[in-house]
Phi, psi and omega in degrees: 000145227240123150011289186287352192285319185303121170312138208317318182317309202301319188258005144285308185290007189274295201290310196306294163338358198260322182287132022243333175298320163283330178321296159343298212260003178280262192332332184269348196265007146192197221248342175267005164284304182308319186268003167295335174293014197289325185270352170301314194279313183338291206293318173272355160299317214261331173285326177271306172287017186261268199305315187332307190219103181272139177223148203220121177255165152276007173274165190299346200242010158227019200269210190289335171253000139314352172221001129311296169315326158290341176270327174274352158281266210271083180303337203276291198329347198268316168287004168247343160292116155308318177202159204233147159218146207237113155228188196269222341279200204206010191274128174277358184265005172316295255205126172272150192270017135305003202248355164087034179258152165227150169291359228232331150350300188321326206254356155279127180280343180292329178278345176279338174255340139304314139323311180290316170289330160325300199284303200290336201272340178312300178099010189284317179312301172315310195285319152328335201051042169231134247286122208287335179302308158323323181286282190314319156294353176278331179281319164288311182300352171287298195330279169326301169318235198353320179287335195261318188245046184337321189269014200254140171320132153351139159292019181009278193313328197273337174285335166299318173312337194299283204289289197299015178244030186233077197279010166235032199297115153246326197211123191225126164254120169288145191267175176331319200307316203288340187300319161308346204270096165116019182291316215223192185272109185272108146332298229258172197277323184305339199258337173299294190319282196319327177290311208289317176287335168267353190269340183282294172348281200307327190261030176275302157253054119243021191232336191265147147277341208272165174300179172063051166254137162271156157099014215241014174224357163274123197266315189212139183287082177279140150359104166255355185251133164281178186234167193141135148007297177258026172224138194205135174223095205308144164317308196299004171298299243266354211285320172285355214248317201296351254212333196278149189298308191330277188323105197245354201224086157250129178250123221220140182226125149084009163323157177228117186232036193229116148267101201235024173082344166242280211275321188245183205216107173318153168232132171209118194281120171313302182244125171353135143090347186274144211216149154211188212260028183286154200236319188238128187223130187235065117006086178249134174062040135319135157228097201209151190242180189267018194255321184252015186256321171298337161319302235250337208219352132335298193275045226186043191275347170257027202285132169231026160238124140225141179224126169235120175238137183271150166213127179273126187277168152005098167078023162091045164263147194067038175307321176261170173226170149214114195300342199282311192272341175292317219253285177317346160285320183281319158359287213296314204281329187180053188267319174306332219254320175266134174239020179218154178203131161197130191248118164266185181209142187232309161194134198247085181344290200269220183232157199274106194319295186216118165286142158332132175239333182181152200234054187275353212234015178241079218280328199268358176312122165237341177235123176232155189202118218197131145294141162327322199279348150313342193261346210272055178205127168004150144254163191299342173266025168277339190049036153251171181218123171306178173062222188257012159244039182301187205174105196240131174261147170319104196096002185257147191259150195308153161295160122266190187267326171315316148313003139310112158295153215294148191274342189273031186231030137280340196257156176258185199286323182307331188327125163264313214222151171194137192250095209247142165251135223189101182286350175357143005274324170309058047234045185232035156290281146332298193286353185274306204288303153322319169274331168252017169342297173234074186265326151007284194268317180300294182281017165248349168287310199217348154233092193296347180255000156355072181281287222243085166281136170208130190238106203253102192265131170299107154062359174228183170245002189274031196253352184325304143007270184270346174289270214287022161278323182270011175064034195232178194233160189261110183214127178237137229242119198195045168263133184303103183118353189233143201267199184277337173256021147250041175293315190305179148301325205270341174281297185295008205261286173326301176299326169269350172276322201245327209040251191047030183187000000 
């Protein structure tokens, strides 16, 4: 039997069943279908440019149960949203007043209780062992704190609650808020409920085929932190997220990965044994030692992007860094497998512990892109080390920047491309001069797919000179209005794909 074979009842409830997903291409497969379908499709064009990409504030007249209550008036809108962005502002035009939600809902008791049988009938609280009424008064009382108290902790909980009514869910940004969340030993029981419940959700969607699983399609993580001195967030917010098959891309601003007992904020996978499908991890204005990016890319066998930029943090963590034990973890962790790398520096107090000495352990590299200022230290199998727990072995003559290698007897046979970045001559002269020495000689013996050298200099030409003596090309990066630690390329990249910096 044939579509038009259907009684009409029938082939509305064909077409209405069809949204949000299906519609389209229902629609098209003849011209009387398309026009019974006319107020259907009316309805998914108005649902999809309302809904596609929901941004949810801490004001009353945008947050997280403001738009649980627009999703229980409107059941479909919980299926067009695509992507969630969680922010701190307070603007009330977020959330469109077309979509019939009002603030004025709190004060119905029929519409609150319908919300509640939303959050309770879901069954994520139950499944959880956690008490589902108790989950629910936790949700009203964020509620409350925040309307009353802009400075009142984040509703956390109530986005979780949020997060399970959203099964097309791809791409989500966390707000600033989320910076507290794993800042500390989380104690207290709401935040314990609240783990237990996204930790069921995550293994719900890897473990179910059926449709509607939220969380079982988000493929990417965005920026939620601004960057700067004073901004910090443990890595260990992002730590519930990572474990889901989905998730393939995170992008991260003002992380923090370092246990030094004061200053940084630990990374640790809650459970034995978790692994996650991340492919790409892009970390700008970042603070990590090679000790807590191995917490995270241990567990991390399909990545093939890694991007970093170091920033000295809060009370001076990480004042000194070392790019040699960072560049040497990942080797170790995931030198087969990436095939793109770029390590920077955004801002560095102290002194550089150990430099990168060779990217021979990355077999599959094709693209790297690095500051000058990574190489400027000993390497590690010399057993000296910079800075302020610096170390000279006995009989060893100090390192200099003139003992930096050639950059090209660093690269592996695969290299297509490279991006060496360079304040030059101040303090990158020496140290310029040392990487490109024999790139030459290098790429015509041994890296024949060698295309694109590029030594990209902050505001001047005067390193011209010495590029184009090594046969490399020069490119000087002098836009107006942009700072200085958006010299790499990979940064403005990051800013024009993801944005947050």
């Amino acid at each position: 039997m044939g579509l038009l074979d259907l009684p009409l009842e029938v082939l509305d409830e064909v077409i209405a069943l069809s949204l949000p997903e299906g519609i389209e291409a229902l629609a098209v497969t003849c011209k009387a279908v398309y026009q019974r379908a006319g107020s259907r499709i009316h309805q998914h064009n108005t649902l999809k440019r309302e809904w596609r990409h929901a941004r949810i504030t801490r004001s009353p007249q945008s947050n997280a149960l403001h738009l649980l209550h627009a999703i229980d008036r409107t059941p479909l809108v919980a299926d067009y949203i695509e992507s969630l962005t969680l922010s701190e502002g307070t603007d009330t035009a977020l959330i469109d007043a077309n979509a019939g939600a009002s603030i004025d809902f709190r004060t119905q008791e029929e519409a609150m209780e319908r919300i509640k049988s939303k959050v309770i009938e879901s069954g994520w609280a139950e499944r959880a062992g956690v008490d589902s009424h108790e989950w629910w008064e936790t949700l009203k009382n964020e509620d409350t704190l925040n309307a009353q108290d802009h400075d009142a902790e984040a509703p956390m909980c109530t986005v979780v609650a949020l997060l399970a009514q959203l099964p097309n869910l791809t791409t989500l940004r966390l707000s600033p808020a989320w910076s507290t969340f794993g800042r500390y030993v989380e104690t207290d029981q709401i935040t314990q409920n609240m783990l237990a419940i996204l930790g069921v959700m995550v293994e719900h969607a890897n473990a179910g085929n059926e449709p509607s699983r939220p969380l079982a399609k988000l493929t990417t993580v965005l920026p939620f932190m601004p960057e700067g001195y004073e901004e910090r967030a443990g890595l260990q917010a992002l730590q519930p997220f990572m474990p889901l098959e989905s998730l393939k891309q995170l992008y991260a601003v003002s992380c923090i990965a370092v246990d030094d007992g004061y200053t940084g904020i630990p990374f640790a996978w809650r459970s034995r044994g978790q692994i996650c499908s991340l492919t790409r991890i892009e970390l700008a204005y970042c603070c990590m030692d090679a000790e807590g990016i191995s917490a995270l890319i241990s567990r991390t066998p399909y990545l093939e992007v890694f991007k970093y930029s170091h920033q000295t943090k809060w009370h001076g963590c990480l004042h000194d860094w070392n790019p040699g034990t960072f560049n040497a973890a990942l080797a170790q962790h995931c030198g087969q497998t990436i095939n793109e790398l770029a390590l920077t520096i955004d801002t560095l107090y102290g002194d550089i512990e150990n430099g990168a000495s060779s990217f021979l352990s990355f077999p599959n590299l094709q693209r790297l892109e690095v500051d000058v200022l990574i190489f400027c230290g000993p390497p590690v199998e010399s057993g000296q080390r910079r800075g302020t727990n610096g170390t000279l072995p006995s009989g060893q003559k100090p390192w200099n920047h003139e003992d930096i290698p050639c950059i090209g007897s660093m690269l592996p046979d695969n290299i297509v491309e490279v991006h060496i970045n360079t304040d030059y001559p101040d303090p990158d002269e020496h140290a310029l001069f040392a990487l490109l020495k024999n790139i030459k000689p290098q790429r015509a013996e041994r890296l024949k797919k060698l295309d694109k050298v590029i030594i990209r200099q902050a505001g001047a030409d005067t390193a011209r000179k010495m590029v184009e003596k090594a046969e490399v090309t020069l490119v000087v990066f002098s836009e107006e209005d942009v700072s200085r630690d958006m010299l790499p390329q990979w940064k403005r990249d990051f800013a024009s794909r993801v944005g947050g910096i």
